[in-house]
N, C-alpha and C positions, 0 to 999 in steps of 0.2 A: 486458546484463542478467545477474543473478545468476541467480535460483530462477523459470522459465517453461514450469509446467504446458504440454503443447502444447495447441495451439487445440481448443476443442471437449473436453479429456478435462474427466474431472466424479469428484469424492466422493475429490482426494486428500488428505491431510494431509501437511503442510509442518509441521516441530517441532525444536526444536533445532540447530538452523542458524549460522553465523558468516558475514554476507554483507558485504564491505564492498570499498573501496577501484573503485570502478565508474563509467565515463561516463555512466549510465543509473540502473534502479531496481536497486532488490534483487530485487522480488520482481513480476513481470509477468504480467499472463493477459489475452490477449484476449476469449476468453469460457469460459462452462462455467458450472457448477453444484454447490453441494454441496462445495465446498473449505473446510476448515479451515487456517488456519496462525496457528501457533502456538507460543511459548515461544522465538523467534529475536532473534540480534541482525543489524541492518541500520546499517551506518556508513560515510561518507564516498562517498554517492551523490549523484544529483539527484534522486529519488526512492527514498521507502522502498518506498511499494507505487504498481505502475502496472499501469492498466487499458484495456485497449483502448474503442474510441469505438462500438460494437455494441449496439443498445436491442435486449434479449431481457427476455425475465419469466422466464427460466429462470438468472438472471445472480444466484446466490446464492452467501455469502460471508462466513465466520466468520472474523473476524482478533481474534485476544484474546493478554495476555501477551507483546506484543515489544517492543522495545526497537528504538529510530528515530535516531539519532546523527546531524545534519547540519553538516554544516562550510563551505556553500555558498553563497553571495547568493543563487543563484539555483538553490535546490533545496528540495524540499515533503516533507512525509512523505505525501500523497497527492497522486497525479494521474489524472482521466481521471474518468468518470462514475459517482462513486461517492453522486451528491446525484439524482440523475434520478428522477423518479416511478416509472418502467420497471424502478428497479434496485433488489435489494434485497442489501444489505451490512449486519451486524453489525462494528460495531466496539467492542470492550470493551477497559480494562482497558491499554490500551497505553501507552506513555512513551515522548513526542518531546520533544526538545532539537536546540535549533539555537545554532551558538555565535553569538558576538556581539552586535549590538545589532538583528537583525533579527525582525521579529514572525511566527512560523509563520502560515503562511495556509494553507488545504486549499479548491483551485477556486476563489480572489480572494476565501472569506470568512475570516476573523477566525477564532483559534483559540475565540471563547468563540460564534460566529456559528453555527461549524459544528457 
């Protein structure tokens, strides 16, 4: 993993970043609260952003302005529970590109689903 908040911390901001080249995400949190990240690039991972499998209501989460580069069959610009009733995540504003002829999916839906 690239950029991983430790478990449990809360209210950091993640900005400006060059995250790439990784067998995993760029940017991972198990749980927490109140994180912004923002204004980074993430490239040549299997994940842009990865999130641990933990149903909290405290699991808040502002990603706006990055930039998501995928060069992988088998790599997402989102993984983990970020569709959950339990969760609540912001996502603005962000640009994913995956090369080739394969369709961004985020959790098995469809880039227009999600």
């Amino acid at each position: 993993n690239g950029i991983y908040p430790d478990t449990g911390s809360s209210g950091t901001k993640v900005s400006n970043n060059l995250v790439y080249n990784l067998s995993h995400s760029g940017f991972n949190l198990n749980y927490g609260k109140e994180h912004e990240v923002y204004n980074n690039i993430i490239a040549f991972c299997r994940a842009g952003f990865s999130f641990g499998w933990y149903q909290t209501d405290s699991y808040t989460l502002n990603i706006h302005n990055n930039i998501v580069y995928l060069d992988r069959d088998e790599s997402y610009p989102v993984e983990g529970p970020v569709l959950n009733d339990d969760v609540t995540n912001y996502f603005d504003k962000n640009i994913y590109y995956k090369t080739g002829n394969h369709d961004i999916t985020i959790n098995g839906l469809s880039f227009e689903q999600w």
